[in-house]
C-alpha positions, 0 to 999 in steps of 0.5 A: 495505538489500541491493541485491537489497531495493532493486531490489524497491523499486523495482520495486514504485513502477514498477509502482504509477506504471506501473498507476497504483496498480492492481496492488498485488502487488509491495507486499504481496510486500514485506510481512510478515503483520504490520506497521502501514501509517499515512497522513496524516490517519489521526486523522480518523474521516471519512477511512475509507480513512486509518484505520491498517492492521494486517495484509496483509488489511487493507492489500489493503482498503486497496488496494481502497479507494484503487483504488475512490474515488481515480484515481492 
C-alpha cells in the first residue's frame, strides 16, 4: 500500500469515529464503481442491512441504513 493510500485510510476511519458514522464521503471516495462490501451475518435474511453489497449505490443504502436504525 502507498503512503499516500494509507494516509486516505486513515482519514476515512478519522472521519467515520469522529462524525460517528455520518459522513460516509471518505469511503466511497475510496471505492471503485464496482466492488463487493460483505458483513457478518450477511447469510441471515432478517439482517437487511447485512445483505451483501455490490456497487457504490448500493453501499451509500448501505450507509443510510446503518445511520438510520443504528447510533455509532
Amino acid at each position: 500500500m502507498a503512503q499516500g493510500d494509507l494516509e486516505r485510510l486513515k482519514s476515512a476511519y478519522r472521519q467515520w469515529h469522529e462524525t460517528k458514522g455520518t459522513s460516509t464521503t471518505a469511503w466511497l471516495e475510496l471505492m471503485s464503481e464496482q466492488f463487493q462490501l460483505r458483513s457478518m451475518g450477511g447469510d441471515i435474511q432478517a439482517i437487511a442491512f447485512a445483505q451483501p453489497r455490490n456497487s457504490r449505490d448500493e453501499a451509500v443504502a448501505y450507509f443510510a441504513s446503518l445511520a438510520k436504525d443504528w447510533s455509532m
